[in-house]
gemmi code that builds the backbone of each chain (N, CA, C; Angstrom):
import gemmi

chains = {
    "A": [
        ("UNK", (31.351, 68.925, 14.490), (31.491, 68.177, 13.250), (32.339, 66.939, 13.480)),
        ("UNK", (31.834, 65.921, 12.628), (32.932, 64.573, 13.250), (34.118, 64.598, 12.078)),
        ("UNK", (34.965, 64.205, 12.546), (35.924, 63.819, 11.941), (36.896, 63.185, 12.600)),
        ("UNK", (38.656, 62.890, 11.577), (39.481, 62.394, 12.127), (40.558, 63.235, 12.858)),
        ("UNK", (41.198, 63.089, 13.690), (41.934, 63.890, 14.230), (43.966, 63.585, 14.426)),
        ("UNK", (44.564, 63.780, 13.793), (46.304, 63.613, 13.891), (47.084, 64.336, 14.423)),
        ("UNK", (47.496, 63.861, 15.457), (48.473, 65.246, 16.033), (49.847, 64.542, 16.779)),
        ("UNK", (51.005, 65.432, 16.404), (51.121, 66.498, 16.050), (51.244, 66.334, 14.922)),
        ("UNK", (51.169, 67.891, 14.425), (51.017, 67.729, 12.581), (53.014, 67.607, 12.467)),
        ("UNK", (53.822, 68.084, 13.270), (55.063, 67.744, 12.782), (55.819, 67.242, 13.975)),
        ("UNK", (56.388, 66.209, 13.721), (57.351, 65.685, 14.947), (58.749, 65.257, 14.563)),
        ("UNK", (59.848, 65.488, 15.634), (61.136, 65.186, 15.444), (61.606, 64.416, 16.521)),
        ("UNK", (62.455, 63.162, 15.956), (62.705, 62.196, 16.965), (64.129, 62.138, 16.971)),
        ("UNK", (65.038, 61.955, 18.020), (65.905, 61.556, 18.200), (66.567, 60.347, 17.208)),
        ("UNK", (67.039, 59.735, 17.175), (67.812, 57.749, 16.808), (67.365, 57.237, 17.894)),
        ("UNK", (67.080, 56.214, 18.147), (67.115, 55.317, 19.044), (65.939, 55.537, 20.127)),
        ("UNK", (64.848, 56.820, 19.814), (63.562, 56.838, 20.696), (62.399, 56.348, 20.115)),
        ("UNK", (61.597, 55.760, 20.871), (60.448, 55.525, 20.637), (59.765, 56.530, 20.570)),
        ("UNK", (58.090, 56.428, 19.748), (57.482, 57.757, 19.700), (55.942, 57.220, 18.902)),
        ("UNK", (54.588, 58.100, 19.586), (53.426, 57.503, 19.381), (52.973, 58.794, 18.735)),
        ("UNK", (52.325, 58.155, 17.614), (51.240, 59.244, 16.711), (49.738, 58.840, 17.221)),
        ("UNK", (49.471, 60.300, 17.729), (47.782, 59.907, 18.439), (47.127, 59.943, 16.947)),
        ("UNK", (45.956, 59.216, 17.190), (44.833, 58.955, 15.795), (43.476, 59.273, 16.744)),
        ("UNK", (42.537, 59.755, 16.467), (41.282, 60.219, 17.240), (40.192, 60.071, 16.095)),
        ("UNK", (38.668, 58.879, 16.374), (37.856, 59.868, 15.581), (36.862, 59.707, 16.276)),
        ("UNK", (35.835, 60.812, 16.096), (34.173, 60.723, 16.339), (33.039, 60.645, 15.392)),
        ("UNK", (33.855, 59.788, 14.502), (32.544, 59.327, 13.117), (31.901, 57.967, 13.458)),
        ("UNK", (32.274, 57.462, 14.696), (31.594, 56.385, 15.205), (31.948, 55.424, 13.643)),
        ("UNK", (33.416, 54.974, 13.315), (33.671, 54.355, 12.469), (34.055, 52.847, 13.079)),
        ("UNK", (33.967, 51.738, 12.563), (34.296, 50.416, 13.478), (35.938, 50.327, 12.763)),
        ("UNK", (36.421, 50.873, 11.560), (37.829, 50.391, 10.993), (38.923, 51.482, 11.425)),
        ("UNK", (40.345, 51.467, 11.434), (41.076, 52.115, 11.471), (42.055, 51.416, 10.855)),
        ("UNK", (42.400, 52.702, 10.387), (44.425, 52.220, 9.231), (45.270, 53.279, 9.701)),
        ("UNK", (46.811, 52.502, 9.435), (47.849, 53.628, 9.426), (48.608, 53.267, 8.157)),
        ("UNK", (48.786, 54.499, 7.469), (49.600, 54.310, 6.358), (50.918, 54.815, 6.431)),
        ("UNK", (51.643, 54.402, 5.965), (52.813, 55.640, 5.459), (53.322, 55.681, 4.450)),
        ("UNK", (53.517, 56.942, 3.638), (53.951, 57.749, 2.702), (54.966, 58.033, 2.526)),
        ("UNK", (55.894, 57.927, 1.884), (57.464, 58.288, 1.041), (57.386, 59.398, 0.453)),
        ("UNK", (58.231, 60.137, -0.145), (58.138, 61.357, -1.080), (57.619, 60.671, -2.299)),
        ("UNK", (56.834, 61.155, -3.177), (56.957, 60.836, -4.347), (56.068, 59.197, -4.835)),
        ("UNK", (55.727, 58.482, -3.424), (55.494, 57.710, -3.030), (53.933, 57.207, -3.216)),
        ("UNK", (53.211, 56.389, -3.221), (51.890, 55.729, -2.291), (51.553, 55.424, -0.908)),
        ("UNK", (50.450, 55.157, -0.751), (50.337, 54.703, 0.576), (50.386, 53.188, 0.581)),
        ("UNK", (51.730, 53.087, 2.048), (51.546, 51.541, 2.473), (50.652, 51.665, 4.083)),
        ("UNK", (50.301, 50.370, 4.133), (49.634, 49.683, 5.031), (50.917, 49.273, 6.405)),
        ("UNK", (50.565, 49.588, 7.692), (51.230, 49.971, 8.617), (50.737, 48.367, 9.697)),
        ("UNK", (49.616, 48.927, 9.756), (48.858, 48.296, 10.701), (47.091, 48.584, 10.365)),
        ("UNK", (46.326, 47.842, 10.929), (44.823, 48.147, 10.609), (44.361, 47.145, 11.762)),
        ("UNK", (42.933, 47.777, 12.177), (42.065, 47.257, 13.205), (40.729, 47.662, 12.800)),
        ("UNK", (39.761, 46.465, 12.538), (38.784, 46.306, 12.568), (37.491, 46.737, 13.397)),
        ("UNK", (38.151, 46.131, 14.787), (37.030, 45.696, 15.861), (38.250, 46.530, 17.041)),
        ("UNK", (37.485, 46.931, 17.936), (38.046, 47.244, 19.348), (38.792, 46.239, 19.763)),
        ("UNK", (39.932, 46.292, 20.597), (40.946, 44.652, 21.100), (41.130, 43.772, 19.935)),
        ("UNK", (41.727, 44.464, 18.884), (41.738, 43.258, 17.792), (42.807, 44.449, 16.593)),
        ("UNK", (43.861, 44.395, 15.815), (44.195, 44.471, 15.075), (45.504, 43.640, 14.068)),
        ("UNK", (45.989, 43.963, 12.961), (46.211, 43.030, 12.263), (47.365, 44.202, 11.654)),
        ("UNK", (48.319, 42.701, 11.109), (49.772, 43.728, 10.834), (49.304, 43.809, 9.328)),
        ("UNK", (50.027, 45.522, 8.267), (49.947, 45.546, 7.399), (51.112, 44.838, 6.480)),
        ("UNK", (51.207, 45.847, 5.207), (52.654, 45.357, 4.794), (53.959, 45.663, 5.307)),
        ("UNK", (53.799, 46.341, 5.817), (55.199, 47.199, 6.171), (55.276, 47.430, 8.289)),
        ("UNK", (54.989, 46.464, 9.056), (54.409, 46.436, 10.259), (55.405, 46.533, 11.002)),
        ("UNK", (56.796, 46.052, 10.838), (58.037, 45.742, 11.463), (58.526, 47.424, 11.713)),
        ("UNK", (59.342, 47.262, 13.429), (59.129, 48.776, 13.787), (58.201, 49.496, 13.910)),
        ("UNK", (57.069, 48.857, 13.877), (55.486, 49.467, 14.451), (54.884, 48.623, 15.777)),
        ("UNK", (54.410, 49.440, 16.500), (53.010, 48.806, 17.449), (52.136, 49.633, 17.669)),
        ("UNK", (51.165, 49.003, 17.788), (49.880, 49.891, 17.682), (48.739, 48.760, 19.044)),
        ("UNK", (47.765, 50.140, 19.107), (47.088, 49.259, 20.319), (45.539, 49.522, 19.810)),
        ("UNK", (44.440, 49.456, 20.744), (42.985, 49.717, 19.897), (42.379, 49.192, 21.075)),
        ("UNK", (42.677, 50.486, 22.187), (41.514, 49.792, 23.425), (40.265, 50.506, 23.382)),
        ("UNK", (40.235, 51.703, 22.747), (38.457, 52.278, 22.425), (38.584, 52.574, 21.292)),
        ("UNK", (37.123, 52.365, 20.890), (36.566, 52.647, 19.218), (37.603, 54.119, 18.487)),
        ("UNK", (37.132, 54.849, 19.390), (37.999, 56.166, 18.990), (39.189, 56.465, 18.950)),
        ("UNK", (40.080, 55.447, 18.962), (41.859, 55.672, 19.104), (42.455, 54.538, 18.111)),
        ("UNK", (43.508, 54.855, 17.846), (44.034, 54.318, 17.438), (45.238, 54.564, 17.122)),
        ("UNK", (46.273, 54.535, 18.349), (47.575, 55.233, 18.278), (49.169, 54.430, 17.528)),
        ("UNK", (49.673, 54.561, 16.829), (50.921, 54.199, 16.143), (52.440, 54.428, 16.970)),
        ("UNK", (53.271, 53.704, 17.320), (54.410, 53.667, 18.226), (55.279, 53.074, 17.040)),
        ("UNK", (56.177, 54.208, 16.675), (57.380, 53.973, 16.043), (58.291, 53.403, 16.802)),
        ("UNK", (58.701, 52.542, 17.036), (60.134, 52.151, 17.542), (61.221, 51.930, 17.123)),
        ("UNK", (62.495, 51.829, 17.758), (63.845, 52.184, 17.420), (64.338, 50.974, 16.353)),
        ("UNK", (63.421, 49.965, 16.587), (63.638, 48.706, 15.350), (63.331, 49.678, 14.248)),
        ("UNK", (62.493, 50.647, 14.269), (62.313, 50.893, 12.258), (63.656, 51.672, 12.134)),
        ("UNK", (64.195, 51.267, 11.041), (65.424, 51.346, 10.225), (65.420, 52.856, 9.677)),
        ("UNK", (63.743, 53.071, 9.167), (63.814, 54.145, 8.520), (62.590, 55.066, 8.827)),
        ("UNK", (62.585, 55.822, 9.762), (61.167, 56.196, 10.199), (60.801, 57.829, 9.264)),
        ("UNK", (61.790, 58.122, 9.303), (61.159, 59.530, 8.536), (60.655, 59.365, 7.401)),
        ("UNK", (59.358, 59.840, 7.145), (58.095, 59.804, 6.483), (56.621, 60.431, 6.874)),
        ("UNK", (55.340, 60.710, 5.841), (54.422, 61.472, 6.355), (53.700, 60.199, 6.876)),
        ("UNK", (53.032, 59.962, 8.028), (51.809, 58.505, 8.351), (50.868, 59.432, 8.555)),
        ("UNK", (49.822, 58.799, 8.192), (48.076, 59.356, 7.571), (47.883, 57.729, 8.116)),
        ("UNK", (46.578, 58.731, 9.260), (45.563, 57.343, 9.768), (44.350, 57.995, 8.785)),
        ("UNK", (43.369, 56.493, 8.761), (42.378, 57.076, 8.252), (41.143, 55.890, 8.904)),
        ("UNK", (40.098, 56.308, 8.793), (38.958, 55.503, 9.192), (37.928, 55.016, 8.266)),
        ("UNK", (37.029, 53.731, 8.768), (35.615, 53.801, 7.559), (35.113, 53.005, 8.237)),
        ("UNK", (33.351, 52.654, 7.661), (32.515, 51.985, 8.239), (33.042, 50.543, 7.994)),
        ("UNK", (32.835, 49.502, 8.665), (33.224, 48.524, 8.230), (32.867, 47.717, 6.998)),
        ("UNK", (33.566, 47.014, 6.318), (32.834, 46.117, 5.117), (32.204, 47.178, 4.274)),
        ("UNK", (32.016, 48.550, 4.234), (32.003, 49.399, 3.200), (32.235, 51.023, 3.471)),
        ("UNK", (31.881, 51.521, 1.887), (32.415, 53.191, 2.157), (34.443, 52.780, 2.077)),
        ("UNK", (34.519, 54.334, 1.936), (35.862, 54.356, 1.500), (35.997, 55.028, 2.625)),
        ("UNK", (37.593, 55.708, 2.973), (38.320, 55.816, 4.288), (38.172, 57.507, 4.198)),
        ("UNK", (37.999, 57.812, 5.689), (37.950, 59.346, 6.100), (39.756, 59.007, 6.789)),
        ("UNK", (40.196, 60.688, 6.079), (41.521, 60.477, 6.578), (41.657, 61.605, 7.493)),
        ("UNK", (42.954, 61.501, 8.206), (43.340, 62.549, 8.864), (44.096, 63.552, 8.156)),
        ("UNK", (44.740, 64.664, 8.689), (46.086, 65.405, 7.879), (47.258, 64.807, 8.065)),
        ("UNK", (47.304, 63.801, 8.700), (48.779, 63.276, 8.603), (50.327, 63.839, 9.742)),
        ("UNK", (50.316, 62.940, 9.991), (52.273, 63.424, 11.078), (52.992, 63.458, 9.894)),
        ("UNK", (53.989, 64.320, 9.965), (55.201, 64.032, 9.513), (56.367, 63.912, 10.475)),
        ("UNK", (56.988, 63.298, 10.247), (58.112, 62.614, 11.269), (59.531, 62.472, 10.652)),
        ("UNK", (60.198, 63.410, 11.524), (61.655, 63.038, 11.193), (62.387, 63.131, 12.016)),
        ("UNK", (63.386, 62.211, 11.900), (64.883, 60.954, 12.726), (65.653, 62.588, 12.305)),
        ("UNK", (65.952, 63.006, 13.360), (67.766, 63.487, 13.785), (68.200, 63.628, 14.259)),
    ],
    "B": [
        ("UNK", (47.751, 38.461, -3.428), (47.857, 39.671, -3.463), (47.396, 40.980, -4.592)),
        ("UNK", (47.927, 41.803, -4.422), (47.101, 42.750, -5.287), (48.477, 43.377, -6.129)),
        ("UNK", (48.260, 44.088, -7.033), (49.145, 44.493, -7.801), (48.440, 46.197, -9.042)),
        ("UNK", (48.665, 47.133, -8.315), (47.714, 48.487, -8.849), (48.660, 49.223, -9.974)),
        ("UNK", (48.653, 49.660, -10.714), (49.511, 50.441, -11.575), (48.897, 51.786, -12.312)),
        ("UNK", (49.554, 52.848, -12.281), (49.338, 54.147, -12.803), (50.865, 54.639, -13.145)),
        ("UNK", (50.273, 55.699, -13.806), (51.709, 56.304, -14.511), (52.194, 57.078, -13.537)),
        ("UNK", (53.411, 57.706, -13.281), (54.116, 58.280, -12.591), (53.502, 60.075, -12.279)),
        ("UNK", (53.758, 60.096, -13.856), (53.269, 61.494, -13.762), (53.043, 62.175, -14.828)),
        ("UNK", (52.090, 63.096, -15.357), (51.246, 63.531, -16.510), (51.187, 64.861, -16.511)),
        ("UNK", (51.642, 65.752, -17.795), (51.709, 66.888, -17.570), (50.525, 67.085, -19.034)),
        ("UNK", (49.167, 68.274, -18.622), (48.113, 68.944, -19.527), (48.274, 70.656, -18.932)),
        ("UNK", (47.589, 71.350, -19.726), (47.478, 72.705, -20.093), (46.343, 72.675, -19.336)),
        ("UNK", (45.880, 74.296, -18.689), (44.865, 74.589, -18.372), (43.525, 74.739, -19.137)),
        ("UNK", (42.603, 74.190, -18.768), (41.400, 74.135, -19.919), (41.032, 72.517, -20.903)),
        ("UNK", (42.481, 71.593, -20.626), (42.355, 70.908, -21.166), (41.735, 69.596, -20.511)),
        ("UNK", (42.086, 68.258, -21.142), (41.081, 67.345, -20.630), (42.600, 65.875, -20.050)),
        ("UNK", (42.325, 65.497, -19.198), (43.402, 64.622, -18.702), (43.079, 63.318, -18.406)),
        ("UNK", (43.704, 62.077, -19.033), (43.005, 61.017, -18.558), (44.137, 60.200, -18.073)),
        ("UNK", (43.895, 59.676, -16.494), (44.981, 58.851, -15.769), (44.086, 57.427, -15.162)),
        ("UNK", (44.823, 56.491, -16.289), (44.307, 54.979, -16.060), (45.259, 54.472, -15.228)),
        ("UNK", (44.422, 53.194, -14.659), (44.627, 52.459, -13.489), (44.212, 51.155, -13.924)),
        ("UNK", (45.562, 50.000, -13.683), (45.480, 49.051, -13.705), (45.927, 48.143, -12.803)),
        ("UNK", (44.834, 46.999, -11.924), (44.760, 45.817, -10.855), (44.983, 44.600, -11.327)),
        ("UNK", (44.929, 44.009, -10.323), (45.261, 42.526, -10.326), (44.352, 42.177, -8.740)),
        ("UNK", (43.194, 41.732, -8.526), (43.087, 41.804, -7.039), (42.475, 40.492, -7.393)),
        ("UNK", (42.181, 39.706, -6.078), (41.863, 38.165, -5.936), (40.230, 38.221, -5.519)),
        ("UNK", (39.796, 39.140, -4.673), (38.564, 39.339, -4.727), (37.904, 41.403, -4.571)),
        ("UNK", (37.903, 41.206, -5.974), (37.791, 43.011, -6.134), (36.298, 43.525, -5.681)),
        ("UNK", (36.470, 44.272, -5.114), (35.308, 44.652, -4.050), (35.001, 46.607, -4.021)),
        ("UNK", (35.370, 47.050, -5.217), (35.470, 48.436, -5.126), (36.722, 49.168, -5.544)),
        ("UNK", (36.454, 50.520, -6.518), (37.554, 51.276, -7.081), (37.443, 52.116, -6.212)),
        ("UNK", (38.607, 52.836, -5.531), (38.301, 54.431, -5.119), (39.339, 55.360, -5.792)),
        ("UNK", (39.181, 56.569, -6.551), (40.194, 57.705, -6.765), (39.640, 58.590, -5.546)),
        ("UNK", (41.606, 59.148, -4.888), (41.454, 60.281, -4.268), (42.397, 61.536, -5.063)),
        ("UNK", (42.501, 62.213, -4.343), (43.191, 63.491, -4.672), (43.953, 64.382, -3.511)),
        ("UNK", (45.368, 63.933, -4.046), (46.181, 64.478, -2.615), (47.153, 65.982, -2.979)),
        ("UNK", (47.164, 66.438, -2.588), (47.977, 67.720, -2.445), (49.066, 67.698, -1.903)),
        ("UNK", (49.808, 68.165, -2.174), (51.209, 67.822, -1.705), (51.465, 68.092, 0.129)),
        ("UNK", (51.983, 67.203, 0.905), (51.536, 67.415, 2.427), (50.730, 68.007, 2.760)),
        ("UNK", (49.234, 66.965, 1.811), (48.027, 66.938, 2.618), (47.494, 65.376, 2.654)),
        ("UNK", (46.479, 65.296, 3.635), (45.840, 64.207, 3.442), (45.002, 63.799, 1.966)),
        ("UNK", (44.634, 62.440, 1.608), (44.279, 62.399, 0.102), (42.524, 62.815, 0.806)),
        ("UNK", (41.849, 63.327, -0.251), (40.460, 63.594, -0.570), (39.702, 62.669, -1.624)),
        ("UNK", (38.515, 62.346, -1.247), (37.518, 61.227, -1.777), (37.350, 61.728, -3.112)),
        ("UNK", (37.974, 61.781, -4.601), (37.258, 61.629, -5.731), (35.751, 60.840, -5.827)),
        ("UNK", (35.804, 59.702, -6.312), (34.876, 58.807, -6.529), (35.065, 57.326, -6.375)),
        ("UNK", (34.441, 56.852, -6.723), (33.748, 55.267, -5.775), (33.134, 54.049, -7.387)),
        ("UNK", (33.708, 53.224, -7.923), (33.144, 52.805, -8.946), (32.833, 51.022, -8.063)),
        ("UNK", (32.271, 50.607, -8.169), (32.139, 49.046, -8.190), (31.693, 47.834, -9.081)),
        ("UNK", (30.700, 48.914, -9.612), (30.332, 48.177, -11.156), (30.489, 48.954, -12.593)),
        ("UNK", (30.571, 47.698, -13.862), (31.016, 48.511, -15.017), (30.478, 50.063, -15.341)),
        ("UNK", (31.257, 50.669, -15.798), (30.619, 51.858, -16.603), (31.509, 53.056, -15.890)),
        ("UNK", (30.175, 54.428, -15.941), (30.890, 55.870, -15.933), (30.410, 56.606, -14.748)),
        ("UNK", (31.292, 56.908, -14.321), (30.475, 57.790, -12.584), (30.832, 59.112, -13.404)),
        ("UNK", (29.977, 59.963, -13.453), (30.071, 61.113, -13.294), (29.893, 62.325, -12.058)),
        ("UNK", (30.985, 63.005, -12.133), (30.852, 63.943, -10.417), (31.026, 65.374, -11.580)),
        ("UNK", (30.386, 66.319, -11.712), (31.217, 67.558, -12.537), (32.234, 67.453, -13.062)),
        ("UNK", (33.209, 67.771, -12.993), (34.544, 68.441, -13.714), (35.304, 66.618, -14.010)),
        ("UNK", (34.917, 66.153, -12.958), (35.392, 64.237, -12.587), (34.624, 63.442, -13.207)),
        ("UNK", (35.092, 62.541, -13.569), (34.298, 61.446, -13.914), (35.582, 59.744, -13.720)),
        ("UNK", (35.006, 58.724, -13.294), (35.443, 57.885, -13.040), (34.833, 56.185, -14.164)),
        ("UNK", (35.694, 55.910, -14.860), (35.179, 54.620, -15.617), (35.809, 53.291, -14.982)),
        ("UNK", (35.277, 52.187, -15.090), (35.800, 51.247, -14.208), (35.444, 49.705, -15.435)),
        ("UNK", (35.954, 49.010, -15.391), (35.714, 47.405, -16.219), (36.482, 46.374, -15.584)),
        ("UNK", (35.660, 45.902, -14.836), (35.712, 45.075, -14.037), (37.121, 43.792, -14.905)),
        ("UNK", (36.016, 42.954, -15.834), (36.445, 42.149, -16.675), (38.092, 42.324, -17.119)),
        ("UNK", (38.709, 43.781, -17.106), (39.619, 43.830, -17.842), (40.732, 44.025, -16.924)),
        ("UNK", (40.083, 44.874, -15.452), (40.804, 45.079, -14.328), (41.456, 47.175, -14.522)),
        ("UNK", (40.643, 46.905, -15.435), (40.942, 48.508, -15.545), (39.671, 49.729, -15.440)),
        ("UNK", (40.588, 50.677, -14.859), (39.906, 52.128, -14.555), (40.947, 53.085, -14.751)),
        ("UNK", (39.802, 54.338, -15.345), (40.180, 55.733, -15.633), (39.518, 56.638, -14.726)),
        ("UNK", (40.617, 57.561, -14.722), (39.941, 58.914, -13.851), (40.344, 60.146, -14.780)),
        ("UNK", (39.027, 60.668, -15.204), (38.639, 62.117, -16.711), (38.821, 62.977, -15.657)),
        ("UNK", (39.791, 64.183, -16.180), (39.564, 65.455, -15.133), (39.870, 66.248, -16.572)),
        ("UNK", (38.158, 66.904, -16.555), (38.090, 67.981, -17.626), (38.255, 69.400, -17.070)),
        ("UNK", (38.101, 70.209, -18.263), (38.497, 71.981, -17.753), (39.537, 71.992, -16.908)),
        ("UNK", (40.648, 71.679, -17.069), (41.538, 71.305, -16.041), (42.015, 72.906, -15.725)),
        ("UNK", (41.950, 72.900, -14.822), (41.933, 74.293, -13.340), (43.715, 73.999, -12.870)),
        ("UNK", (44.406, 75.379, -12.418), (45.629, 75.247, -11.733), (45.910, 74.545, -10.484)),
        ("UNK", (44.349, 74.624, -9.872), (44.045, 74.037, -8.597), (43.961, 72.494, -8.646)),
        ("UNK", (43.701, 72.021, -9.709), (43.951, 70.230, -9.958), (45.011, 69.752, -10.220)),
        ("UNK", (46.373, 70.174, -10.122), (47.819, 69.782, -9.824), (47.939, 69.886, -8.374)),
        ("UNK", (48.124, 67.760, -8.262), (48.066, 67.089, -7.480), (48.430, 66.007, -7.945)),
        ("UNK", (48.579, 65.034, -7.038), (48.594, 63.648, -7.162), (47.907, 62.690, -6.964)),
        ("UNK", (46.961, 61.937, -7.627), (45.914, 61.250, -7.863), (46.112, 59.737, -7.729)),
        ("UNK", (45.520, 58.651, -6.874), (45.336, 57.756, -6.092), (44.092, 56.830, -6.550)),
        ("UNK", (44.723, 56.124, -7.291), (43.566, 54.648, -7.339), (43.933, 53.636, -6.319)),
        ("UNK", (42.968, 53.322, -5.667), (42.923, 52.418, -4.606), (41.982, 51.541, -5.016)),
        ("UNK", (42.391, 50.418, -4.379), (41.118, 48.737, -4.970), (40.962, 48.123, -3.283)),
        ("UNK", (39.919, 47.827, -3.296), (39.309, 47.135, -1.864), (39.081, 45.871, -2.155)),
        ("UNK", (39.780, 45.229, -1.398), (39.878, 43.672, -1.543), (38.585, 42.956, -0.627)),
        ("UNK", (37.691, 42.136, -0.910), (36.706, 41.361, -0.029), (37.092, 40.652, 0.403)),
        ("UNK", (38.301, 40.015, -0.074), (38.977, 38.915, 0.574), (40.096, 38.695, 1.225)),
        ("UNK", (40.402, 40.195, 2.092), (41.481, 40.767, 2.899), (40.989, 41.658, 3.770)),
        ("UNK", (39.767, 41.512, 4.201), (39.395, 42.531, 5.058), (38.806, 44.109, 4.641)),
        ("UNK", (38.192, 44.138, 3.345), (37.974, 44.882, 2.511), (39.373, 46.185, 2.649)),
        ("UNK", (40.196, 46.122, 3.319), (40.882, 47.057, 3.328), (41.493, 47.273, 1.788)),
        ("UNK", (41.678, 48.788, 2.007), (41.840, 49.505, 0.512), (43.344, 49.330, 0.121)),
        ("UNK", (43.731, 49.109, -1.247), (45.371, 48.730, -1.334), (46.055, 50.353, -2.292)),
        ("UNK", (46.679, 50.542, -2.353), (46.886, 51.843, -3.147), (47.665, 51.679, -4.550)),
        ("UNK", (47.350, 52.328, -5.752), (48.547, 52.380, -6.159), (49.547, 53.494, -5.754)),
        ("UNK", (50.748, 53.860, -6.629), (51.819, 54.956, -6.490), (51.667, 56.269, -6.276)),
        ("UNK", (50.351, 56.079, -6.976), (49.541, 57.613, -7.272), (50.301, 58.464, -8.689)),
        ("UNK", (49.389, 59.252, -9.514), (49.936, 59.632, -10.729), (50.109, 61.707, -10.055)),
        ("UNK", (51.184, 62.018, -10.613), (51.645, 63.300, -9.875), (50.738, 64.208, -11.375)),
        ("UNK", (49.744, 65.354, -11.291), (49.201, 65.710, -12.478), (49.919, 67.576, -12.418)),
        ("UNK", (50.353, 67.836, -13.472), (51.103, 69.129, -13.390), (49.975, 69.435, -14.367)),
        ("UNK", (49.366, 70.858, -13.673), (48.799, 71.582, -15.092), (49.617, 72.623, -15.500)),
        ("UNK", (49.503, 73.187, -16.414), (50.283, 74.413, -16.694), (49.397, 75.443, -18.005)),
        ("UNK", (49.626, 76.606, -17.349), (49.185, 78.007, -18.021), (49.152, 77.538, -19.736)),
    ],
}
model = gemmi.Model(1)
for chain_id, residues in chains.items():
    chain = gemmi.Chain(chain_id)
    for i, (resn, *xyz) in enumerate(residues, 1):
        res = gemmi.Residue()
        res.name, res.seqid = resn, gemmi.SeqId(i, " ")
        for name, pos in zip(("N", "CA", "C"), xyz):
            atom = gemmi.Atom()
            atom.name, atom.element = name, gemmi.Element(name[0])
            atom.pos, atom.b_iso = gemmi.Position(*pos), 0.0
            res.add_atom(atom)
        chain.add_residue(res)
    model.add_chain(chain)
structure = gemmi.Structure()
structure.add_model(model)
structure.setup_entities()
């Protein structure tokens, strides 16, 4: 069955480490997003990539990098610049230019 | 930019009928989506509006007016299992169709 794939479903980081949320899909989708979630919260925009070798910062991008060397990945690197990393991030995917987004279950991530 | 608004959070009885509107501001509006998230889960696809009027899905139904910038999401027979938090999202054409969110509305049913 295709779908999206997030792992690990829970992670704990040190202060001051870097740390990558794998994103996986096999829906043969051309888009990918990373969001992240607050308690109580919406989803913001992280980062997003369109096209393979090509993505674009969201609202909230600072303390993120992200890379997009095959269709099927799309991994998220918290770094020690984000101020405030603990939170749930949900990647999600879609066809391009239409359809709405297939999501994953989401990391949750927490600084201690 | 875009600008989405819903209420925080809405409390109905089981059996009853719940309506959580959604209001945009987008520069080139290109699609409504409601999802439905569970508390540390990923959100799930409600429905999809793009032009005026009423989507009906069973128990769901989704209204959308372009002109006014507003949409509703109807959740009838309301079930214990539909306390969640509910997600209007707007897809911009003129940002990469990427989807913008609002806050999401938190829906408590109760006995």
């Amino acid at each position: 069955d295709g779908g999206i794939t997030q792992s690990p479903k829970y992670l704990f980081r040190k202060e001051g480490q870097n740390v990558t949320l794998s994103c996986e899909q096999n829906l043969n989708h051309d888009a990918m997003y990373w969001y992240r979630q607050d308690p109580g919260q919406g989803l913001r925009l992280i980062y997003y990539s369109q096209i393979v070798n090509d993505f674009q910062k969201g609202d909230i991008a600072e303390g993120y990098s992200v890379s997009r060397e095959k269709k099927e990945s799309f991994p998220l690197t918290v770094t020690s610049a984000q101020k405030n990393p603990t939170a749930f991030y949900l990647c999600a995917s879609s066809l391009r230019d239409r359809s709405g987004y297939t999501f994953g279950s989401g990391t949750r991530l927490t600084v201690v | 930019g875009q600008n989405i608004d819903q209420p925080t959070e809405m409390t109905a009885t089981e059996g009853a009928i719940v309506q959580i509107n959604c209001t945009y501001q987008t520069s080139g509006f290109n699609g409504l989506f409601w999802y439905q998230q569970h508390a540390g889960e990923a959100p799930t696809f409600l429905s999809y509006n793009v032009l005026d009027g009423l989507e009906e899905k069973g128990r769901f139904s989704s209204f959308l007016s372009r002109s006014k910038g507003y949409s509703y999401l109807l959740l009838k027979e309301l079930q214990m299992k539909d306390s969640a938090s509910y997600l209007c999202a707007v897809r911009d054409g003129a940002a990469g169709n990427k989807l913008t969110f609002g806050g999401g509305t938190r829906v408590l049913v109760k006995p």
